[in-house]
C-alpha positions as CSV (number, residue, x, y, z in Angstrom):
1,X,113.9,113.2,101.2
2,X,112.6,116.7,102.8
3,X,116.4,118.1,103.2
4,X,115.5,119.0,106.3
5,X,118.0,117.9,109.4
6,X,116.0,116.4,112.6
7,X,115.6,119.1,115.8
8,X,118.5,119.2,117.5
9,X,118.5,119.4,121.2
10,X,118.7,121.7,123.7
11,X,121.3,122.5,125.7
12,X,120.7,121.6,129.2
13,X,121.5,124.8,132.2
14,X,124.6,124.4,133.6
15,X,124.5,124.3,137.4
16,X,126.8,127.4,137.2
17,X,124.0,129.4,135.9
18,X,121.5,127.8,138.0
19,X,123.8,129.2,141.4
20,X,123.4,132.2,140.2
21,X,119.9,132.1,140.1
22,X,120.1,131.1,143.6
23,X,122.8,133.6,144.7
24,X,120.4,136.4,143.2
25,X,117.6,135.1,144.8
26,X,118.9,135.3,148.2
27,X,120.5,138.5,147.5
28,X,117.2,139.8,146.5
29,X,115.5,138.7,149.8
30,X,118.3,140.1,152.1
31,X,117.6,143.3,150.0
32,X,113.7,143.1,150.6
33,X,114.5,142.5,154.7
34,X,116.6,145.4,154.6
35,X,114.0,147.4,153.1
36,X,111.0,146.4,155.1
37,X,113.2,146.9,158.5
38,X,114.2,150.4,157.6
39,X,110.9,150.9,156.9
40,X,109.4,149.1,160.6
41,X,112.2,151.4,162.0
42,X,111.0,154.9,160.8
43,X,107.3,153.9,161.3
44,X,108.1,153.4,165.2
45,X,109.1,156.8,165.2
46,X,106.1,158.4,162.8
47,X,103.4,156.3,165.3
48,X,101.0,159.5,163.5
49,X,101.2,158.1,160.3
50,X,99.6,154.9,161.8
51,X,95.8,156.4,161.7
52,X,96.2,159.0,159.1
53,X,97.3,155.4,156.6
54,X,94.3,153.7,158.3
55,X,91.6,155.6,157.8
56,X,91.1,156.4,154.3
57,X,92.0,152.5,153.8
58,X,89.1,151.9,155.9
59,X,86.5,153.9,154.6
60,X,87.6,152.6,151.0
61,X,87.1,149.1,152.2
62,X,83.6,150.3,153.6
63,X,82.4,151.8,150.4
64,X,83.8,149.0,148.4
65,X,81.9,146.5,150.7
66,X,78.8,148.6,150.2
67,X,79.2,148.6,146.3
68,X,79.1,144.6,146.1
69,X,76.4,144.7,148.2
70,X,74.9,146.6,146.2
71,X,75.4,145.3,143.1
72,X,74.9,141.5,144.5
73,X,71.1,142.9,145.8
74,X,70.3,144.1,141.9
75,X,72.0,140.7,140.3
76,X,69.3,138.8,142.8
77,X,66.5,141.2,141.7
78,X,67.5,140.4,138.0
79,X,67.9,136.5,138.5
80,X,64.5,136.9,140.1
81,X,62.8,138.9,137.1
82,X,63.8,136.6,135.0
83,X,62.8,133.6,136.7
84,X,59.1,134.9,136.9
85,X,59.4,135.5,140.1
């Protein structure tokens, strides 16, 4: 005999604990509504802040897009040395 007692078991969650879960969920989300609406709100009246946000994001997406060009036009030159090619 090892001495050792068998693994008891665990505790199932009580469904008190699981409504809170849900009661901080929701809170959460109201929370996150409330947020994004203020923000909708102060951005309809900062319409400048529209373009000035858009175009560095743009020309970032740009230059990323150009970079895996780029670097998908030397993996294809590679592949191709390599293959003899």
């Amino acid at each position: 005999m090892s001495g050792r007692r068998p693994a008891g078991r665990r505790p199932s969650r009580s469904r008190k604990r699981r409504q809170l879960r849900v009661g901080e969920a929701l809170v959460l989300v109201v929370v996150i509504l409330w947020v994004v609406g203020r923000l909708l709100y102060w951005l309809a009246g900062h319409l400048w802040i529209v373009p000035l946000t858009l175009l560095p994001v743009t020309a970032g997406a740009v230059l990323w897009q150009r970079t895996r060009i780029q670097q998908a036009r030397q993996h294809q030159a590679s592949a191709r040395t390599l293959q003899g090619g």
